[in-house]
C-alpha positions in Angstrom: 0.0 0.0 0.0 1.5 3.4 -1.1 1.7 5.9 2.1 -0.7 8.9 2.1 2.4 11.1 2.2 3.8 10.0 -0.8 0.2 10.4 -2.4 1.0 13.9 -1.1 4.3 14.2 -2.5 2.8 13.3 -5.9 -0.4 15.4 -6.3 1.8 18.7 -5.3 4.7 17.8 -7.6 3.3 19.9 -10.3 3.2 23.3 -8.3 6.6 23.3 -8.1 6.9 22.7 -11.9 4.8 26.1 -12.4 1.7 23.7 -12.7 0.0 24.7 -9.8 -3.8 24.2 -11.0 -2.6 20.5 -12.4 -1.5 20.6 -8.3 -4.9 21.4 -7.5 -6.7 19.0 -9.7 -4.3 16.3 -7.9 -4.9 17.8 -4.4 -8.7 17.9 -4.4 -9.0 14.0 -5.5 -6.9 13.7 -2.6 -9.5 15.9 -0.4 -12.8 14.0 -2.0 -10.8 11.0 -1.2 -10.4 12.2 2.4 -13.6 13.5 2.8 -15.2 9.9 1.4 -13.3 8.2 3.9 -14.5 10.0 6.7 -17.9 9.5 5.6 -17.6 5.9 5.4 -16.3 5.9 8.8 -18.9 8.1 10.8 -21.7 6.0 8.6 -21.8 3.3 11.5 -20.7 5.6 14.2 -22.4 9.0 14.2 -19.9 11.0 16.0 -20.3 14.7 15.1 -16.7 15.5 16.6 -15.3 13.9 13.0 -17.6 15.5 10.5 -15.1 16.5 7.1 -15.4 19.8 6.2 -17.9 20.9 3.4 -15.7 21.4 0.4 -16.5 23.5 -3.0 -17.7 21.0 -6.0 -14.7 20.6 -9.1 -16.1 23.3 -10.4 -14.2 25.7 -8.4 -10.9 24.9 -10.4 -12.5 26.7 -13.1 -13.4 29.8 -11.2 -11.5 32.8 -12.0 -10.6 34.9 -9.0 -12.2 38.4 -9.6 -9.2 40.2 -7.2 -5.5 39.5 -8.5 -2.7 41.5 -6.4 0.8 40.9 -6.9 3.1 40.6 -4.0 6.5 41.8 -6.2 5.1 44.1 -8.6 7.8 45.5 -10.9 5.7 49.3 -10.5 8.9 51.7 -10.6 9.5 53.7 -7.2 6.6 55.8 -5.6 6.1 59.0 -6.7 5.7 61.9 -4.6 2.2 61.7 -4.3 2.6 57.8 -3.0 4.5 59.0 -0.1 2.2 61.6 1.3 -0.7 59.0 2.7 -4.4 60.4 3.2 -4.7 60.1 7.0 -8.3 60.7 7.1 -9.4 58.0 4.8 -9.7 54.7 6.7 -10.0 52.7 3.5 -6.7 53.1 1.2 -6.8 54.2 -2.1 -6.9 51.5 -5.2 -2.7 52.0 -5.1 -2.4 51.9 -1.6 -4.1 48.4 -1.7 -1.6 46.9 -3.9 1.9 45.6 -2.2 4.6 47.5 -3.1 7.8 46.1 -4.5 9.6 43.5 -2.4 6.6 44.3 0.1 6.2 40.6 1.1 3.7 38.8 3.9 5.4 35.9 6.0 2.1 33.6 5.0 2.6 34.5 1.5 6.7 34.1 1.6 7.1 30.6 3.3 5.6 28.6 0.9 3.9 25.1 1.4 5.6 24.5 4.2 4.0 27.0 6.0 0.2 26.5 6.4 0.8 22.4 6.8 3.6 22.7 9.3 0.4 23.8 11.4 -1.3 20.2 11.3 1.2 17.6 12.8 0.0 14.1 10.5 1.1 11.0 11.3 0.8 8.2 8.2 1.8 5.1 9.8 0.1 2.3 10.6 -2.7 0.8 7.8 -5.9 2.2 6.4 -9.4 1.0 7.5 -10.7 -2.0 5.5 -14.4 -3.4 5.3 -13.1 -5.9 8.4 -15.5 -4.8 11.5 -13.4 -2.2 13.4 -14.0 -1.8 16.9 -14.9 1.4 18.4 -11.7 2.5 19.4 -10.0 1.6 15.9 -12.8 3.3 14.3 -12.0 6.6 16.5 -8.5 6.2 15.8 -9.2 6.0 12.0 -11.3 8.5 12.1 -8.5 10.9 13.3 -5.9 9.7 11.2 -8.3 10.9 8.1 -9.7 14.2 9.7 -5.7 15.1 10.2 -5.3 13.9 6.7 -7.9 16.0 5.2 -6.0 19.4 7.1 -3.3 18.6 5.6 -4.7 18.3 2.1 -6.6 21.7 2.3 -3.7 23.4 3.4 -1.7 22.6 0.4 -4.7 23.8 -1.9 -4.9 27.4 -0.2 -1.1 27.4 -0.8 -2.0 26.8 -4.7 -5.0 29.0 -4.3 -2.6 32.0 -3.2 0.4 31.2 -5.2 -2.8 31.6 -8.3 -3.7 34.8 -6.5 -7.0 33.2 -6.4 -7.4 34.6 -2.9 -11.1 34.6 -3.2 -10.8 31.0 -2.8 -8.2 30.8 -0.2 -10.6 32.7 2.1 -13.6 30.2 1.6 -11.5 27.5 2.4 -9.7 29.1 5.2 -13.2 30.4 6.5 -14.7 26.8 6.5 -11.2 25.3 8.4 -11.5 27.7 11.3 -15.0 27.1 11.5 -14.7 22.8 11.4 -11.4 22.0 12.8 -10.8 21.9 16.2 -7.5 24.1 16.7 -5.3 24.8 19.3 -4.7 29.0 20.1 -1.2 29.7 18.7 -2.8 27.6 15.3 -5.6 29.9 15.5 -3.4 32.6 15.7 -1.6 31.7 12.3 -4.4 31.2 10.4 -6.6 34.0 11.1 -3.5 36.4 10.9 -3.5 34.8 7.5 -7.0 35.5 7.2 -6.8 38.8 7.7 -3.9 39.1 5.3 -5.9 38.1 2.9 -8.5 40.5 3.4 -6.0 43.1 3.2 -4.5 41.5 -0.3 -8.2 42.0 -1.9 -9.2 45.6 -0.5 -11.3 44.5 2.7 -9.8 46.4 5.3 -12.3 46.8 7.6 -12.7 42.9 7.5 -9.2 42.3 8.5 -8.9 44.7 10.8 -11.5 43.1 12.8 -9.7 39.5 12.0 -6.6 41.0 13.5 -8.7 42.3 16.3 -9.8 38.4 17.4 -5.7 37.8 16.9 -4.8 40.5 19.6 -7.7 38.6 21.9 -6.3 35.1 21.5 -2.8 35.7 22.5 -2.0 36.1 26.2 0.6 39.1 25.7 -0.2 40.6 22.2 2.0 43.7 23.0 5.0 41.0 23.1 3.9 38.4 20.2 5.5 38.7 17.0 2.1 37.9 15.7 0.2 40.4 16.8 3.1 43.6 15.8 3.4 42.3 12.3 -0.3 42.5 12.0 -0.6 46.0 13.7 2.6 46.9 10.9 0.9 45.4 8.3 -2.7 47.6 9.4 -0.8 50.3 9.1 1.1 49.9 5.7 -1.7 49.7 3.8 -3.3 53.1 5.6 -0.2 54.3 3.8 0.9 55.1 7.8 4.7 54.1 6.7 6.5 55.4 9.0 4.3 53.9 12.0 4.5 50.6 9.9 8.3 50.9 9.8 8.6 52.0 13.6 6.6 48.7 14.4 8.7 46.2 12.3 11.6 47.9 14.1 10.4 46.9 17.5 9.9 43.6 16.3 13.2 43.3 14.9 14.9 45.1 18.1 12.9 43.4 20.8 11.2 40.7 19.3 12.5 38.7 17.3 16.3 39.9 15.6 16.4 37.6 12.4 12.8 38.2 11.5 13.3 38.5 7.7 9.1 39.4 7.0 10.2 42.6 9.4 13.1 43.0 7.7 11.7 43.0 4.2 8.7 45.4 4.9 10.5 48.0 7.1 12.7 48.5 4.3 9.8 48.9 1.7 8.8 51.4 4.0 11.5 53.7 4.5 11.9 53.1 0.3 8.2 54.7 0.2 9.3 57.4 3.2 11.5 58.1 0.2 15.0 57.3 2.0 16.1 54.5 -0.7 19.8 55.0 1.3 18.5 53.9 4.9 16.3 51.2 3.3 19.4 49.9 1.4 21.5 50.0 4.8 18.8 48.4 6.9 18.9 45.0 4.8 22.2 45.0 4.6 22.6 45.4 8.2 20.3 42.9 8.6 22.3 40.4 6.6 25.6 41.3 8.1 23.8 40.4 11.7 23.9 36.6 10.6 24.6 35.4 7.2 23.8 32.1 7.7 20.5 32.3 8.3 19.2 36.3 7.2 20.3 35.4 3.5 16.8 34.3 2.4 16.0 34.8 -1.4 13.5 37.2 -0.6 15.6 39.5 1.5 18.5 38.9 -1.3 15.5 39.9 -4.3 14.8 43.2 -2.3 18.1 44.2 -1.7 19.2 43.7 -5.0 16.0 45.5 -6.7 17.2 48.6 -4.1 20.6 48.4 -5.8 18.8 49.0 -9.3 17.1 51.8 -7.7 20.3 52.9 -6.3 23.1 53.4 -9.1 23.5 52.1 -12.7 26.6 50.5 -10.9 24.8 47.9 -8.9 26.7 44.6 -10.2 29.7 45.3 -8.4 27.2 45.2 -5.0 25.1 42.5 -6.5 28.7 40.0 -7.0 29.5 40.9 -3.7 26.2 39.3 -2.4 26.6 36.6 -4.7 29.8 36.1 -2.7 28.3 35.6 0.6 26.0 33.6 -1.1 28.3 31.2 -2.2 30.1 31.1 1.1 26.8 31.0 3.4 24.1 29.2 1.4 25.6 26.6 -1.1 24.1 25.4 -4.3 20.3 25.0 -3.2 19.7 29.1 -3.2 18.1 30.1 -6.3 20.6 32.8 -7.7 17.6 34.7 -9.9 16.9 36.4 -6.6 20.5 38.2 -7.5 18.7 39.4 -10.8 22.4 40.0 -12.6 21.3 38.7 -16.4 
């Protein structure tokens, strides 16, 4: 019998080929799968504590999303205008909505990893046959499929996101929160993504409120990395930057010191506070702190788009982070991020 995992392994394969609606098509036989399973299971033991989640019909693979923002938009550097926020608006304007260049979001930035990290699975042990189980087999199947099924829609609000088909994401993530049984700090993650979300297709008052439940959950929200990146990213797209900025520096000074999703967005804001030299200085300070780990792609992509921003004689900077590169991170970093062709 093939393990569920590798049945994973298989269905996502495709998304990192740049196929990820082929991904989806795999994942959601996968989650009909799942969902039959548990259905089989509770018919002989009515147990309302392993009901599936209600998923959308194969239909929705055909859906276009009607909201598509891009998290590294290419837009040259904000004008003038951008950098002088409207204070009394709550709701941003249409360009104030849209992430800036390098602006990134750590639920967005970590990839699958990320969302499924937050459901521990375990796939050993066999699958239930038509033998009569007993009730405590039946219970233990029963789990082994619900934490199954997590893991399944996880993946497919990663695809749904990496589509920008965020529309979709937030149905799914909607109906999770509502059916699973989570513990806090998993609530936490997922309705800070939630609220993320919101922000990615113009509902600010939605997240806001989202973010609002967040701050509620966690015991010291003042003091959770959590909570500050949410109140920085409330404030970015206000077009508040330098409160935005001030906030991803407490985290990074108090909180939390290699926090590259800090590190990114505070420089994007001082680049919109229009001081392109600080916002160079504060990523490379924040790669000099520790190489081995602060030399993400992402963090490499922003500083290097800064250096085009910065001189016509950015590949002499850009060769000297492909140096640390090659000294810190070996062969598995993706040199594009350096952008020298």
């Amino acid at each position: 019998m093939v393990p569920f995992s590798l049945e994973i392994i298989k269905a996502i394969t495709p998304h990192f080929r740049n196929n990820s609606k082929k991904a989806l098509e795999n994942l959601y036989k996968l989650l009909f799968r799942c969902e039959y399973e548990l259905q089989r299971l509770n018919s002989t033991q009515q147990d309302p504590q392993f009901k599936g989640i209600l998923v959308p019909t194969p239909s929705i693979l055909r859906m276009k999303s009607k909201s598509h923002f891009s998290l590294k938009n290419s837009s040259p550097a904000p004008s003038e205008s951008d950098l002088s926020p409207d204070t009394d608006s709550i709701t941003p304007s249409a360009s104030q909505q849209k992430f800036p260049v390098g602006f990134v979001d750590e639920h967005f930035d970590a990839g699958e990893g990320y969302i499924s990290s937050l459901v521990s699975i375990s796939t050993s042990g066999s699958d239930a046959t038509e033998k009569e189980l007993s009730v405590e087999e039946r219970k233990q199947y029963l789990n082994q499929w619900l934490l199954r099924e997590q893991r399944v829609l996880f993946l497919i609000v990663n695809c749904h996101i990496n589509l920008r088909e965020y529309d979709l994401a937030l149905q799914l993530l909607e109906k999770a929160l509502k059916h699973y049984q989570m513990t806090v700090p998993q609530q936490i993650e997922l309705k800070s993504l939630l609220g993320s979300l919101y922000t990615q297709v113009g509902m600010i008052s939605k997240a806001e409120t989202i973010f609002k439940e967040v701050e509620t959950l966690s015991p010291q929200p003042d003091q959770d990395v959590r909570c500050r990146l949410n109140r920085a990213l409330m404030k970015f797209v206000r077009g508040q930057y330098q409160q935005a900025s001030d906030e991803y520096d407490y985290v990074l000074k108090n909180l939390d010191h290699n926090n590259s999703t800090a590190a990114n967005n505070r420089a994007v804001c001082l680049l919109y506070l229009n001081s392109l030299v600080k916002s160079v200085e504060s990523l490379e300070q924040f790669i000099r702190r520790d190489p081995i780990q602060n030399l993400e792609e992402t963090v490499v992509y922003n500083l290097c788009t800064l250096y085009d921003l910065e001189s016509d004689k950015s590949i002499v900077k850009k060769r000297v982070i492909r140096a640390l590169v090659a000294r810190f991170k070996g062969e598995d970093f993706n040199l594009s991020a350096l952008k020298l062709a």
